[in-house]
N, C-alpha and C positions, 0 to 999 in steps of 0.2 A: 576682351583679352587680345584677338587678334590686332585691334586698330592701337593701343598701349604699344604692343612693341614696336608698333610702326612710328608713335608720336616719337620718338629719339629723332628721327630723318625731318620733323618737318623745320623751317625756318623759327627760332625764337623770334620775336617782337615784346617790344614795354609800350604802352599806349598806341599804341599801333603802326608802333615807329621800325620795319628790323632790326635788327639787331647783327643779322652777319656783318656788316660791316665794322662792328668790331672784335668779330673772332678773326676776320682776316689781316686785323691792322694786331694784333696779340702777338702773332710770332714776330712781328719786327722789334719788339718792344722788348724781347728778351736776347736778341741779340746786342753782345755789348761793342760799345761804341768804342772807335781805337783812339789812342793816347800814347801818353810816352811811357806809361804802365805795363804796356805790351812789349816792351825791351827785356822787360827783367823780370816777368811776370812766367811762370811755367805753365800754368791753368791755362793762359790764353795759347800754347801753342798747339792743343788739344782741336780746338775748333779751324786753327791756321790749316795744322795737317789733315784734317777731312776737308775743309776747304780744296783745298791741294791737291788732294786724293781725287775728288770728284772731278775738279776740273778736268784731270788727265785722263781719266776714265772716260768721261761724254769727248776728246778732242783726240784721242789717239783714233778714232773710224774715220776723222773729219781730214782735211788737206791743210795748205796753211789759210785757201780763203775762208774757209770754215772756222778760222780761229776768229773771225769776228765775232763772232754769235758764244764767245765764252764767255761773256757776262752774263747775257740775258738767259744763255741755259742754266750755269750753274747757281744762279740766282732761284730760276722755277726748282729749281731741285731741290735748294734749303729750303721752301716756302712749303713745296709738299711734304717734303720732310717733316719740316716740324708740325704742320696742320696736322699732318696722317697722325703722329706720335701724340700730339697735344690730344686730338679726339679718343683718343684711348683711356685718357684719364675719366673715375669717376664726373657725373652731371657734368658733360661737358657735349660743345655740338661740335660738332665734325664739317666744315664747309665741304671738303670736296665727297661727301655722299650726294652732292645736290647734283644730277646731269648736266641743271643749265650752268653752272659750276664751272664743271670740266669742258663743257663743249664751249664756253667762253671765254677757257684757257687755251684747248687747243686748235679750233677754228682760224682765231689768228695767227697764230704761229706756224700751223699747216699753208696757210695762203700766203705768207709773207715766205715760206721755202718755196713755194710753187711760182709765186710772181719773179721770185729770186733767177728761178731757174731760167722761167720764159724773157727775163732780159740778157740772162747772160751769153745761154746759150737754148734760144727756142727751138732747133732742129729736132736736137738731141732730147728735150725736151719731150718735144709733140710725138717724136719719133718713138716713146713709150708706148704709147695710143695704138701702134700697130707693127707689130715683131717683124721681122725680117724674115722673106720667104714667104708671108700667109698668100693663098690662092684665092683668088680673085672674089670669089662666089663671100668666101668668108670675110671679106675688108669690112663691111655695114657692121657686122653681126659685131666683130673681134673690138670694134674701136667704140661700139656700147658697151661693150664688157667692162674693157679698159676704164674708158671714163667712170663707169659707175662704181670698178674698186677703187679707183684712183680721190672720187668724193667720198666714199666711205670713211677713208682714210683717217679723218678730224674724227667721225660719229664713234669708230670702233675704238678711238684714240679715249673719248670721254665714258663711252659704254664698260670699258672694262676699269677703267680705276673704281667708275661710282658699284660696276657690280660686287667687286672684291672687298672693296669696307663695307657696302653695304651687309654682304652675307658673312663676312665675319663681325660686325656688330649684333646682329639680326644671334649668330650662333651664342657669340658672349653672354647677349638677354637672357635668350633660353635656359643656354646651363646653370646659367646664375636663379635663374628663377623656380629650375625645377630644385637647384641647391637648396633653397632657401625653403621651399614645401616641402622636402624629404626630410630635413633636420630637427623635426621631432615627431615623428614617425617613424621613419630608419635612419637613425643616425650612420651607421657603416655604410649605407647605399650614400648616405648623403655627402659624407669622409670622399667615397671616389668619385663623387662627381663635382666635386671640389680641387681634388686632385686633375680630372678632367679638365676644369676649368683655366687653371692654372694651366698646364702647358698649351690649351688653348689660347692664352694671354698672350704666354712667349712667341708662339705661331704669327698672331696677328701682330704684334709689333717686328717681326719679318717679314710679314704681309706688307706694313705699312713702307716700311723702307724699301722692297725691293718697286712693289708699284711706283712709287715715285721715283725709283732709278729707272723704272721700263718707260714710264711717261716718257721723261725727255731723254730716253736713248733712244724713242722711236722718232722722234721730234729731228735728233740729232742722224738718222739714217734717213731722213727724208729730203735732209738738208744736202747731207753726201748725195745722196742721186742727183740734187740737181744746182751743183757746181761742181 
């Protein structure tokens, strides 16, 4: 029973081939392609304005050299988006529960703000590493600390998206499955945990979208520190 509700997290494969690779290439597939349709089309201004919306949201923290990086952020943001939403659906797999996943999302993105920084401005930069004012005895201690929150930084970056779907997948199973044992046995016990369920849905589809908005705002707050 226990190892069942784990099989949802592991990677599919067909002859031994995986298979993630095409649940991450899925969400690009349903976004639609633009055209001269988009002029007169109302449906399309639906995705233009969250488009919109997001961008100014991840770039109003950022300065104007920060407004390079609105592609490549508001782009991770649709990508999580729709993955987090898409895994919510019935028999479906979820790419970012995988750690290596998220840590291969944010690893690079963290080091390319960090390289960012040490060209632009390295002082100021390195100058993180040790606060202004510390007393002498404590300079060794303070600039291991530093460094070692400062590499966290990617780990906790991937640790918390794959925990948050992870245990709201992990909880969906459950209710759904004790739903489905109670319902002819106690039908009313089994009525509210159905009930349960469902606002449980709604939760995790606020789950999914706020995680992928905290992913690259923190992406985008790392960026601001260091330009």
């Amino acid at each position: 029973m226990n190892l069942s509700f784990f099989n949802q997290f592991s990677s599919p494969s067909f002859l031994g081939i995986p298979l993630i690779l095409i649940s991450l290439t899925l969400p690009a597939l349903l976004l639609p392609s633009p055209g001269n349709w988009w002029v007169t089309n109302r449906l399309s201004t639906l995705p233009l304005w969250l488009i919109n919306f997001i961008t100014k949201q991840l770039m109003t923290p950022l300065n104007k050299k920060g407004h390079k990086w609105a592609l490549i952020l508001t782009s991770l943001m649709i990508f999580l988006l729709l993955i987090n939403l898409l895994g919510l659906l019935p028999y479906t797999f979820t790419p970012t529960t995988q750690l290596s996943m998220n840590l291969a999302l944010a690893f690079p993105l963290w080091l390319a703000t960090l390289l960012t920084g040490l060209r632009n401005q390295p002082s100021a930069t390195l100058g993180h590493l040790l606060p202004e004012g510390t007393p002498t005895l404590l300079i060794p201690a303070l600039i291991m600390i530093e460094t070692t929150s400062l590499l966290i930084c990617p780990l906790a970056l991937g640790v918390r998206l794959t925990a948050n779907l992870t245990a709201g997948h992990l909880l969906i199973q459950l209710i759904s499955t004790a739903t489905m044992a109670l319902s002819s046995t106690m039908p009313m016990v089994s009525i509210l945990t159905f009930l349960v369920l469902f606002l449980l849905t709604i939760l995790e589809v606020a789950v999914a979208m706020i995680q992928a908005y905290v992913f690259v705002l923190l992406l985008s707050l790392y960026l601001q520190e260091n330009i």
